[in-house]
N, C-alpha and C positions, 0 to 999 in steps of 0.2 A: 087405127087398129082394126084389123079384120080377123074374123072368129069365124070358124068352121066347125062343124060339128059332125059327127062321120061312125059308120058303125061300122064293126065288122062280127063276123060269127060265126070265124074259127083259127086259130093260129096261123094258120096260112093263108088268112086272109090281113090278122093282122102283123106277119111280116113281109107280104105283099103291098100294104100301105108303107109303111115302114122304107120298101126299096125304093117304091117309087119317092118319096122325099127325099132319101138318098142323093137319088141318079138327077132331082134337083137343085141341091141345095150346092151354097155358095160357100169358097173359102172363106173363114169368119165367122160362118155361122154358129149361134148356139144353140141349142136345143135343153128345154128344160122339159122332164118327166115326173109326172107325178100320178099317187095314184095308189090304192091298195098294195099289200103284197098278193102277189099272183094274179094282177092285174095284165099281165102279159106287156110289161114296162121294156123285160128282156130280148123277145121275142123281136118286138117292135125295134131294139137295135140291133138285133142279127140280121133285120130286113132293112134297117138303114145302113150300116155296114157292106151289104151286096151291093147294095145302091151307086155305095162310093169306090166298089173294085176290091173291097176286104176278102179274102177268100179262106185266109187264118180263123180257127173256129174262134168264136167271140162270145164271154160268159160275164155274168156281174162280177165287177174288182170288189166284193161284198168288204174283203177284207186288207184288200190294196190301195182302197179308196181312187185309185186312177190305173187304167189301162189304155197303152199304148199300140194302136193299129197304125203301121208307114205303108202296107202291101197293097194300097189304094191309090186312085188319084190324088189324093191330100190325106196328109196326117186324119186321124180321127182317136180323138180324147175322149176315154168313156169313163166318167165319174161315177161312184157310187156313195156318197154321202149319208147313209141313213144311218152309220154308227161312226159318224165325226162327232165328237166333242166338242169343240171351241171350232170357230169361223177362221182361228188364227192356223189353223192346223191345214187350211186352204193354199192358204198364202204359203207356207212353208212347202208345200211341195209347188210353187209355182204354178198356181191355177190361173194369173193375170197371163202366163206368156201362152196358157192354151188360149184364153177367151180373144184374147188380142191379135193372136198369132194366124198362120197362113194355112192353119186345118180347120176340121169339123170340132167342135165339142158338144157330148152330150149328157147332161146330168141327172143320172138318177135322181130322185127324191130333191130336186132343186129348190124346192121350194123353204127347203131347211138352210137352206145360207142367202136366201131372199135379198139380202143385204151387200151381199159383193158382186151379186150377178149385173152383168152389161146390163145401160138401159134396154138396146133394142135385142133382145132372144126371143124363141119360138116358143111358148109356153101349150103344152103337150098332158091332157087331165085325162087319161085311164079309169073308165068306171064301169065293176062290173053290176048287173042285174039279175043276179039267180031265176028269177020269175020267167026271162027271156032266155036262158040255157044256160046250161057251163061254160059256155064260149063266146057268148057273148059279150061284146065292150061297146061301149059309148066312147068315144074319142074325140074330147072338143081341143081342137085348133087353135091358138088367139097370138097370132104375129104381132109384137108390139113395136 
């Protein structure tokens, strides 16, 4: 398991990190976000999305629970989970053939279905600190 820990301090910096994970990250991968609201969770995949060639503008599926990017080098699943109900409500839209399947997935608020996510995803903790600006985040890393 390695952990990085990473600031940035200002939206465009934090979807400048964001691309560059992007522009590395591998078919399969998944990414889990977590993290306040307005934590800049969104931000941070409109910079993962450039990353991977998305050029379609990219917003939280708040109410979709899943959004679909293909205008990239791979597929990219963008989950927003933070008003699912039941875990089973996962499964019914087919969240095993993103996690498993030959794109990116990235899960909003992942930490709320803890229980179906793949052992090995990227776990992604957004935190703000008023004291150090409005803009800034603490961004810890922990590939498991």
């Amino acid at each position: 398991m390695e952990e990085k820990i990473l600031e940035t301090n200002s939206p465009e910096e934090t979807f400048a990190l964001g691309r560059k994970i992007g522009e590395n990250a591998r078919e399969g991968s998944v990414f889990c976000l977590s993290g306040d609201l307005g934590a800049g969770k969104t931000v941070f995949t409109q910079g993962l999305a450039a990353g991977l060639g998305v050029s379609e503008p990219v917003s939280s599926p708040t109410f979709t629970i899943l959004q679909v990017y293909e205008g990239g080098r791979c597929p990219l699943y963008h989950f927003d989970v933070y008003r699912i109900g039941d875990i089973s409500e996962m499964e019914e839209i087919g969240c095993e053939d993103c996690f498993y399947g030959d794109g990116i997935s990235l899960v909003e608020w992942g930490d709320l279905i803890e229980a179906i996510l793949p052992e090995h995803c990227v776990r992604i903790t957004m935190l703000r600190d008023p004291q150090k600006g409005c803009d800034y985040r603490k961004i810890m890393i922990e590939d498991t």
